[in-house]
Biopython code that builds the backbone (N, CA, C, O; Angstrom):
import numpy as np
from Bio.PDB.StructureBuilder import StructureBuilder

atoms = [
    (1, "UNK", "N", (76.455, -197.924, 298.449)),
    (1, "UNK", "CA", (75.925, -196.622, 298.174)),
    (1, "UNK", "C", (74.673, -196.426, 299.007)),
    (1, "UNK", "O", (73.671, -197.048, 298.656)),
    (2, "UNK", "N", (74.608, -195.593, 300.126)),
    (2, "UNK", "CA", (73.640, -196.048, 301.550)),
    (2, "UNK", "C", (72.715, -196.463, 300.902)),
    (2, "UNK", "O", (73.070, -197.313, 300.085)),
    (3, "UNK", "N", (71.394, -196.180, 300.901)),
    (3, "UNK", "CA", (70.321, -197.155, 300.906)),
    (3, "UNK", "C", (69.721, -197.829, 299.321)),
    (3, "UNK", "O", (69.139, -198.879, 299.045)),
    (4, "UNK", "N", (70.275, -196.437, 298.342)),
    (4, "UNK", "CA", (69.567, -196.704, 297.510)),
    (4, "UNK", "C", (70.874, -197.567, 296.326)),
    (4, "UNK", "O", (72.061, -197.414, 296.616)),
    (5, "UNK", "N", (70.671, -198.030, 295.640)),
    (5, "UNK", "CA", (71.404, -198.559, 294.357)),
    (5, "UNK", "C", (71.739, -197.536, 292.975)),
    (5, "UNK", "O", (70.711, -197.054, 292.499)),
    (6, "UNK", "N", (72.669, -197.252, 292.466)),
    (6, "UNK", "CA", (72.103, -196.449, 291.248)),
    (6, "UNK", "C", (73.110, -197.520, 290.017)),
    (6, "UNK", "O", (73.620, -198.575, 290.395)),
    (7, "UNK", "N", (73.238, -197.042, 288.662)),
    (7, "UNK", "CA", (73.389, -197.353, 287.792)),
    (7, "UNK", "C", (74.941, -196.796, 287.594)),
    (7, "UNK", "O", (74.898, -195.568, 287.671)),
    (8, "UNK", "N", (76.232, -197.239, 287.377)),
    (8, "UNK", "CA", (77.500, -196.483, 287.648)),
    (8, "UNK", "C", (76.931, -195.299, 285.571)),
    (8, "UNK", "O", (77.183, -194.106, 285.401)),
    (9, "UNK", "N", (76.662, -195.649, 285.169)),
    (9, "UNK", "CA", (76.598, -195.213, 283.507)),
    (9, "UNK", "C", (75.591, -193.413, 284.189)),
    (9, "UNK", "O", (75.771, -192.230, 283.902)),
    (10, "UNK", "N", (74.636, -194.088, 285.097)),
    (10, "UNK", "CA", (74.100, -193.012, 284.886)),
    (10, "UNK", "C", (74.332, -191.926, 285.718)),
    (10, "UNK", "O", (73.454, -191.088, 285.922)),
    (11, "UNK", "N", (75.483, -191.865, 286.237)),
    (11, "UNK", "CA", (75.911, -190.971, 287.905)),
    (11, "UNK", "C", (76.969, -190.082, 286.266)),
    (11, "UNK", "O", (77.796, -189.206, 286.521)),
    (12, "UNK", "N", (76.802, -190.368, 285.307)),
    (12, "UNK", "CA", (78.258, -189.476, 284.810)),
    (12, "UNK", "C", (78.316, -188.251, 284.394)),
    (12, "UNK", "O", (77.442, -188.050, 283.550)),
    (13, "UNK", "N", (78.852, -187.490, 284.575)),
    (13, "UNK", "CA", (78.452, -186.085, 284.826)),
    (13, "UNK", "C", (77.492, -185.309, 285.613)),
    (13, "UNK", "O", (76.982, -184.227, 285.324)),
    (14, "UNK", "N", (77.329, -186.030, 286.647)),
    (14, "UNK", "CA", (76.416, -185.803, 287.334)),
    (14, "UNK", "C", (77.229, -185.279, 288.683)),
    (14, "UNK", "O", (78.392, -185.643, 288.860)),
    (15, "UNK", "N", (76.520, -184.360, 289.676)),
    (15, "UNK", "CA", (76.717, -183.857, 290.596)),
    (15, "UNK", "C", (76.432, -184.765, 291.591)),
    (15, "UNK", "O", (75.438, -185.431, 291.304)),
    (16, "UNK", "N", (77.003, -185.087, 292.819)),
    (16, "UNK", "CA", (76.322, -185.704, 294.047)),
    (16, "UNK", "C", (77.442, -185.697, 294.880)),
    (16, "UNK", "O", (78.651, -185.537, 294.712)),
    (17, "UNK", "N", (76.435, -185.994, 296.170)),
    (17, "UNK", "CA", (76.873, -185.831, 297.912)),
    (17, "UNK", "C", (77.420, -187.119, 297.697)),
    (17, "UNK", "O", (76.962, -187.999, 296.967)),
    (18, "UNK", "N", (78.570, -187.155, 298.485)),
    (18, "UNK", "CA", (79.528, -188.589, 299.067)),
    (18, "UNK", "C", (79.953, -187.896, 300.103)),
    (18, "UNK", "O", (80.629, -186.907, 300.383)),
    (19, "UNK", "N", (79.199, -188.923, 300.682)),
    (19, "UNK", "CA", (80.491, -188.850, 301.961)),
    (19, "UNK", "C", (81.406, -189.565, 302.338)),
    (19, "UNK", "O", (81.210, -190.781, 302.358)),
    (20, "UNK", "N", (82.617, -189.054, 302.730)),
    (20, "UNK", "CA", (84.027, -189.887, 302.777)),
    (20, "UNK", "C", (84.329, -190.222, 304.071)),
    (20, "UNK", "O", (85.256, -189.441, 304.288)),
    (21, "UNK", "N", (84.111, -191.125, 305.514)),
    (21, "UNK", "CA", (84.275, -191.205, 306.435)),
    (21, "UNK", "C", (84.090, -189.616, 307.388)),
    (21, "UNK", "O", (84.900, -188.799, 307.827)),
    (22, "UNK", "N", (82.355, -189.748, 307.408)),
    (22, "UNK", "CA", (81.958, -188.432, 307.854)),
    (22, "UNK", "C", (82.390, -186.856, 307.255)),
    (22, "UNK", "O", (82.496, -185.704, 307.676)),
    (23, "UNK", "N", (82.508, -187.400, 306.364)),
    (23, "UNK", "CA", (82.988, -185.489, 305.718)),
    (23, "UNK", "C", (82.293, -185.183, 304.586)),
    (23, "UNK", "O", (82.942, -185.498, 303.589)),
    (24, "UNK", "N", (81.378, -184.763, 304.372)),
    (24, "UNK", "CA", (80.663, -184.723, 302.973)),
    (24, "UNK", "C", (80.963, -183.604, 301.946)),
    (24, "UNK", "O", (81.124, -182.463, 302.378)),
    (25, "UNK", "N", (81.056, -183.864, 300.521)),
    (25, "UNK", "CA", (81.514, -183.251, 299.443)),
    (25, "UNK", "C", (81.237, -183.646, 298.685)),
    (25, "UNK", "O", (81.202, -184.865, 298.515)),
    (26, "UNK", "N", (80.845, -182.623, 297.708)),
    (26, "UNK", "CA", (80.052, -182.272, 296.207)),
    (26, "UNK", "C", (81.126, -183.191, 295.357)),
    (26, "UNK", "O", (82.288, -182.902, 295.642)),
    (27, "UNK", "N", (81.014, -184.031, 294.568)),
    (27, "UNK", "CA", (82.037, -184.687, 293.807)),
    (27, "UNK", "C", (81.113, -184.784, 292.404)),
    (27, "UNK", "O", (80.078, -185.449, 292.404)),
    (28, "UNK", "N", (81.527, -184.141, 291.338)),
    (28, "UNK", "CA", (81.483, -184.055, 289.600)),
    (28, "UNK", "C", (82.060, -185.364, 288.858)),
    (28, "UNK", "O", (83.235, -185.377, 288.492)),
    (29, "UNK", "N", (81.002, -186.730, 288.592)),
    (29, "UNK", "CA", (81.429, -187.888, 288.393)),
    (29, "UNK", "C", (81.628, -187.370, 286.721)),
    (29, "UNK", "O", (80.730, -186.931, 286.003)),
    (30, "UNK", "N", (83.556, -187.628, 286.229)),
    (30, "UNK", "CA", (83.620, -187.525, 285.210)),
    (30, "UNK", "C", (83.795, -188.385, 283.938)),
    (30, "UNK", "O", (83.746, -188.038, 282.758)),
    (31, "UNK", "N", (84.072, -189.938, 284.644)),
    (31, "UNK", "CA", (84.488, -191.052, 283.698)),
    (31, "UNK", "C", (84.257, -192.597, 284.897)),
    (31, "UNK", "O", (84.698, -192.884, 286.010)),
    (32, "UNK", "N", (83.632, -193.049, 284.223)),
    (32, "UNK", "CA", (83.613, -194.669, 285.342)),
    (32, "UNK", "C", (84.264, -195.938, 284.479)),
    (32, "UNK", "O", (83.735, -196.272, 283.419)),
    (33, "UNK", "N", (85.263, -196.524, 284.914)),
    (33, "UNK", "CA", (85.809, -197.774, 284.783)),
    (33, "UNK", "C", (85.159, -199.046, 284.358)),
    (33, "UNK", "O", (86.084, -199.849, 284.479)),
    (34, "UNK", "N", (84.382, -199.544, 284.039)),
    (34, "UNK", "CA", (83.574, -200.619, 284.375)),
    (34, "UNK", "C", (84.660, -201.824, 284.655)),
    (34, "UNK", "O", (84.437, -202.595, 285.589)),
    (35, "UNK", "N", (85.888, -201.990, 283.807)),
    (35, "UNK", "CA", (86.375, -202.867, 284.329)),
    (35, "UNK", "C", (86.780, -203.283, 285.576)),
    (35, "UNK", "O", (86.616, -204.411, 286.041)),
    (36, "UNK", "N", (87.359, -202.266, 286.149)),
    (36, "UNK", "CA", (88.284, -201.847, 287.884)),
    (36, "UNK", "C", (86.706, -201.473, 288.493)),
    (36, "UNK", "O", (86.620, -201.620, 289.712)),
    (37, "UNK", "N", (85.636, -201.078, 287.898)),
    (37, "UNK", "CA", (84.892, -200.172, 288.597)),
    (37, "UNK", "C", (84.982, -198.938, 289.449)),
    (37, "UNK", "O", (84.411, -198.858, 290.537)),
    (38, "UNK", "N", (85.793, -197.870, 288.872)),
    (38, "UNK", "CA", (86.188, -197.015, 289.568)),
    (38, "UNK", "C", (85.359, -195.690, 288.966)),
    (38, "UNK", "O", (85.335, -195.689, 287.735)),
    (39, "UNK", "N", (84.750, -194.684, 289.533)),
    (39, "UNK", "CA", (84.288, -193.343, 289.305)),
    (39, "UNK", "C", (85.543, -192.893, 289.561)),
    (39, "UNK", "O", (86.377, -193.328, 290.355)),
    (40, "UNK", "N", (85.620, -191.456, 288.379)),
    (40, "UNK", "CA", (86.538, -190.467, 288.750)),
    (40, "UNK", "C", (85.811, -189.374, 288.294)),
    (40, "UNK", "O", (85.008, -189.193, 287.379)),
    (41, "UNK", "N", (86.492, -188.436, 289.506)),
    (41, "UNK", "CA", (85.278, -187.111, 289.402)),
    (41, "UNK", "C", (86.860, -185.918, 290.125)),
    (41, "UNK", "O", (88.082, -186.012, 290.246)),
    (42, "UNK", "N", (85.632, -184.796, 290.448)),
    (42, "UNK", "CA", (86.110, -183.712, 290.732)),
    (42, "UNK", "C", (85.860, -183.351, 292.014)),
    (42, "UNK", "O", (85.009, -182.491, 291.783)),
    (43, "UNK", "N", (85.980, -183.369, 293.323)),
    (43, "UNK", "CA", (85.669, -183.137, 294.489)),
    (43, "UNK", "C", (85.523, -181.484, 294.127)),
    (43, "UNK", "O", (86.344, -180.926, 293.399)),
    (44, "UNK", "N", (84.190, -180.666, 294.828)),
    (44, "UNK", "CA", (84.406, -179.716, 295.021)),
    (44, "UNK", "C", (84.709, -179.020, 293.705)),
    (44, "UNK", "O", (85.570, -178.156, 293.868)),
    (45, "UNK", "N", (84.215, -179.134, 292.269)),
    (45, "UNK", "CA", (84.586, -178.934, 291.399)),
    (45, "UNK", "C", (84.550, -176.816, 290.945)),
    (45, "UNK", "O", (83.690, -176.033, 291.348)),
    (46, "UNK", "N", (85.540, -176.532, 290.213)),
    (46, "UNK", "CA", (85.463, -174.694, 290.188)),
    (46, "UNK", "C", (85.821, -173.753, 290.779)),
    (46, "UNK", "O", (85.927, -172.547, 290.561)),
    (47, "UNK", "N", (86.108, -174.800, 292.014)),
    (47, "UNK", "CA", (86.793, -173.845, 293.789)),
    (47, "UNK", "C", (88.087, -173.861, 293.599)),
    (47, "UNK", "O", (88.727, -174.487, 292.753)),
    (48, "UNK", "N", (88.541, -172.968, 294.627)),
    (48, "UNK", "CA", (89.886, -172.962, 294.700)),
    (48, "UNK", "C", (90.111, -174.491, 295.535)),
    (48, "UNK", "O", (91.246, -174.567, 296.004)),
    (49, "UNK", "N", (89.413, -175.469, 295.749)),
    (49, "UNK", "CA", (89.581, -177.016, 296.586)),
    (49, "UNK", "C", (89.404, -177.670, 296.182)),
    (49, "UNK", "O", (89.009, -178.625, 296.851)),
    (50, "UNK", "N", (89.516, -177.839, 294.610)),
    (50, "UNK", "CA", (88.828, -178.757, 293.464)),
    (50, "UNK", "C", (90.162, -179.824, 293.737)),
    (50, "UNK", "O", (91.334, -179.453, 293.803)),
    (51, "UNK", "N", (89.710, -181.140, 293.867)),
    (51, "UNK", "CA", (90.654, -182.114, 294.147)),
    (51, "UNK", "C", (90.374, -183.412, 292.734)),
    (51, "UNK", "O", (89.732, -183.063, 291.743)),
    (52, "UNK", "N", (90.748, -184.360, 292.808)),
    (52, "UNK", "CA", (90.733, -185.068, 291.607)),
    (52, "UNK", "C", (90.271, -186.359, 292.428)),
    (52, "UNK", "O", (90.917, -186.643, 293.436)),
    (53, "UNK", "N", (89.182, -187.158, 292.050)),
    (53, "UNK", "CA", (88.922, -188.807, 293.104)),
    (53, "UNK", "C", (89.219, -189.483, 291.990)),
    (53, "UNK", "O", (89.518, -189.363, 290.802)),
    (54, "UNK", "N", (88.967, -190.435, 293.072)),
    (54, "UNK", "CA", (89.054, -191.701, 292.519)),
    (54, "UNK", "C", (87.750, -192.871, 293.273)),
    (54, "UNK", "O", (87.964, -193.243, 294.427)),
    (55, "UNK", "N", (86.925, -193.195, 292.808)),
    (55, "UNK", "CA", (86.072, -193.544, 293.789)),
    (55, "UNK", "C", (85.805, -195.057, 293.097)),
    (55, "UNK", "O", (85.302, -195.370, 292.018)),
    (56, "UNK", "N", (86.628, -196.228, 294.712)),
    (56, "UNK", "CA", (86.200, -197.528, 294.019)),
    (56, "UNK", "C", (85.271, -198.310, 294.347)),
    (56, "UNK", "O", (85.352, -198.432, 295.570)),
    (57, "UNK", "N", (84.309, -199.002, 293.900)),
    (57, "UNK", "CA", (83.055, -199.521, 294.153)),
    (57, "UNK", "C", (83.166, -200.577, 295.248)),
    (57, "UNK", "O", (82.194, -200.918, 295.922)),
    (58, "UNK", "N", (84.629, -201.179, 295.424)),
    (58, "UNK", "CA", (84.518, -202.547, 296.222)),
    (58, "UNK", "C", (85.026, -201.254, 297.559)),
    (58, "UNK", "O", (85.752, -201.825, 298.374)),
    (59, "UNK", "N", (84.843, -199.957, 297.877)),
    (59, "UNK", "CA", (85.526, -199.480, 299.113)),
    (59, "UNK", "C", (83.698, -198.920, 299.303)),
    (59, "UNK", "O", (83.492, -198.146, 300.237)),
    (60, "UNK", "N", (83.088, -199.125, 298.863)),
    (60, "UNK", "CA", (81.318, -198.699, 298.875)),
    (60, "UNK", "C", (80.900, -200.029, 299.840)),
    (60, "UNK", "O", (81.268, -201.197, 299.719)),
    (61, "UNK", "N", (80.010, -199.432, 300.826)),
    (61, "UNK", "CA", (80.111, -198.221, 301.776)),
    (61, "UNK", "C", (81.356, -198.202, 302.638)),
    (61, "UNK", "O", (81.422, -197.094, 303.170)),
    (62, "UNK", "N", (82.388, -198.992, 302.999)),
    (62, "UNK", "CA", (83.116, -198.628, 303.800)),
    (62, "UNK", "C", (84.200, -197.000, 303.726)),
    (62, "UNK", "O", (84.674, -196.323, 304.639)),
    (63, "UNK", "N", (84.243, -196.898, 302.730)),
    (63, "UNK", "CA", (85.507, -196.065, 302.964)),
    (63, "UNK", "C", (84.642, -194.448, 302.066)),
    (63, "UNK", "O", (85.232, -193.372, 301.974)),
    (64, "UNK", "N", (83.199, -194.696, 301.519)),
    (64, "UNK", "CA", (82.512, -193.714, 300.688)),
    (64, "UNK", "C", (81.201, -194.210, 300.943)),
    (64, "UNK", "O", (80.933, -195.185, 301.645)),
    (65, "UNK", "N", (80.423, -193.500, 300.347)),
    (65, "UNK", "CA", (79.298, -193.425, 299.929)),
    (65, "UNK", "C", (78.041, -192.389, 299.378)),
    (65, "UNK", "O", (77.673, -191.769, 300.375)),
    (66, "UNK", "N", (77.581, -192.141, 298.694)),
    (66, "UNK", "CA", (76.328, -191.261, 297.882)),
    (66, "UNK", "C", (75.058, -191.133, 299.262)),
    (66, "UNK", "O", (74.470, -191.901, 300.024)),
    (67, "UNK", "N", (75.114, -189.792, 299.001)),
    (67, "UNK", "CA", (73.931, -189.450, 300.061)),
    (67, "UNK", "C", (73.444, -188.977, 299.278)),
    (67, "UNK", "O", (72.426, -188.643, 299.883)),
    (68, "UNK", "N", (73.265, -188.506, 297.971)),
    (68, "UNK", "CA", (72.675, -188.081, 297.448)),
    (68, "UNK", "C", (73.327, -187.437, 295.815)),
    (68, "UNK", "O", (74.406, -186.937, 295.498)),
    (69, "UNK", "N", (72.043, -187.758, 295.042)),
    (69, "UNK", "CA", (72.614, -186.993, 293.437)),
    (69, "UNK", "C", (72.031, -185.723, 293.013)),
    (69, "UNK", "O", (70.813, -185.555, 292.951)),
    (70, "UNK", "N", (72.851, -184.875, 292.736)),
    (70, "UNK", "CA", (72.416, -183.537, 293.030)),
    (70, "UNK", "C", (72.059, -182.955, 292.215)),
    (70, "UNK", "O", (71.249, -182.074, 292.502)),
    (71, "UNK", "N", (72.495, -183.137, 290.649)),
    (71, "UNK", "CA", (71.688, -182.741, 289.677)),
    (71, "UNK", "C", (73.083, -183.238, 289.010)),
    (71, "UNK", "O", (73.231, -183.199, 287.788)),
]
sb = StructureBuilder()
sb.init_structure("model")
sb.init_model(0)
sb.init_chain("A")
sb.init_seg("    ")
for serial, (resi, resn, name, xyz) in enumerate(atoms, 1):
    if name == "N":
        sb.init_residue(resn, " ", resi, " ")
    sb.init_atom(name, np.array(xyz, "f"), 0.0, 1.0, " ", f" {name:<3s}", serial, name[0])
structure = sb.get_structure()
């Protein structure tokens, strides 16, 4: 998660920047795994582009990462 560390409990329901191999999007963290460690959220949440993630901690940073938590 680039530079900084956060807490997976406390990203939940929370708004934030990921970026997915250069493409950045608003993703709505709605439930986290602790076992698998997986976030699942809402890419783009309310739009007509609202997609469903899946975001897994062992693909952090390669394949994702948090640029930022947005409120």
């Amino acid at each position: 998660m680039s530079s900084q560390s956060y807490d997976p409990i406390s990203l939940l329901h929370k708004y934030i920047k990921v970026s997915f191999e250069d493409v950045e999007e608003i993703v709505l963290i709605t439930d986290y795994c602790k076992v698998n460690e997986i976030f699942y959220g809402k890419i783009n949440p309310g739009s007509e582009h609202e997609a469903y993630a899946e975001l897994y901690k062992d693909d952090n940073p390669e394949s994702w990462y948090i640029i930022e938590v947005v409120g």
